[in-house]
C-alpha positions in Angstrom: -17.7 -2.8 -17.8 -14.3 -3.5 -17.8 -12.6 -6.2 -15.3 -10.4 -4.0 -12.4 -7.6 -6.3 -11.4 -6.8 -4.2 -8.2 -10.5 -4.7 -7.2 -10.3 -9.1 -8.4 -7.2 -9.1 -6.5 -8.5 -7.5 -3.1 -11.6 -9.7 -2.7 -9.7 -13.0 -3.5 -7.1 -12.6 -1.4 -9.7 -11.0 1.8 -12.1 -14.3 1.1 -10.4 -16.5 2.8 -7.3 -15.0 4.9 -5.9 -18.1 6.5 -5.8 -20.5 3.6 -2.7 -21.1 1.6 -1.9 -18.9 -1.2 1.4 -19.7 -2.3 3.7 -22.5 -1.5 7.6 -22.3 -2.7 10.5 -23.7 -2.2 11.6 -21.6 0.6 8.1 -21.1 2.8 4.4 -20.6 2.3 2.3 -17.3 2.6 -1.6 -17.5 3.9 -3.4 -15.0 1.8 -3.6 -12.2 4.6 0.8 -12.7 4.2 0.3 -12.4 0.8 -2.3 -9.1 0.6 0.7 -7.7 3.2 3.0 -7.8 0.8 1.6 -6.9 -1.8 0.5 -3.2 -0.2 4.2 -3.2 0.9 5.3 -3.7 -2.3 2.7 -1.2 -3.9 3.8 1.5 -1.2 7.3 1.0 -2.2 6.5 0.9 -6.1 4.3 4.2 -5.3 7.6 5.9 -3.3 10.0 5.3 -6.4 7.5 7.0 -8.7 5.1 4.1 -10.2 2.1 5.5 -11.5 -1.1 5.0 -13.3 -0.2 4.0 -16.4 3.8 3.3 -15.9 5.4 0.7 -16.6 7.8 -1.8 -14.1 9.5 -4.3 -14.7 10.4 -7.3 -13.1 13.8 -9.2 -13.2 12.6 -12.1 -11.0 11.9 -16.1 -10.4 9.2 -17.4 -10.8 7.7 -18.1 -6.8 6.0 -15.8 -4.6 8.0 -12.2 -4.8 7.6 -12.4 -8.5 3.7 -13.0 -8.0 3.4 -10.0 -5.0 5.7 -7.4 -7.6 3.2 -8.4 -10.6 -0.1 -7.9 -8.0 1.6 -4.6 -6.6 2.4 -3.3 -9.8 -1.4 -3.6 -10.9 -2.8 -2.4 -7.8 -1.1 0.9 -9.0 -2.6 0.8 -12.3 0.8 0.2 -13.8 2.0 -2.6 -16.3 4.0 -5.4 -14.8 6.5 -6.7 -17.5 7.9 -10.1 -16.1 12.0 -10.3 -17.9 
């Protein structure tokens, strides 16, 4: 069977909602912050056409809003391309 990111993704991130996820330079994100973003990012992706199987890219740093557009991208089914 294969391995569904979307599905990894949502039970990591729901084990434990009050422990640190990320830490960068400018402020850390709990886990439940993180999971927020990434649906708002998904819903965005989603409303500018994203679908199964498309592809986005990402023009970003390294740090958390890299990290949430990857996870959102995959939570569509799509292809995250970090450039």
């Amino acid at each position: 069977m294969p391995l569904d990111l979307r599905t990894v993704a949502d039970d990591v991130l729901l084990r434990d909602p009050d422990q640190v996820a990320i830490v960068d330079p400018d402020q850390s994100w709990t886990y439940a912050e993180l999971a927020a973003a990434i649906r708002f990012a998904a819903a965005r992706l989603r409303d500018a056409g994203v679908t199964t199987d498309g592809r986005v890219y990402i023009v970003a740093n390294a740090g958390r809003l890299a990290l949430t557009a990857t996870y959102a991208a995959m939570r569509l089914g799509a292809t995250p391309a970090l450039v």
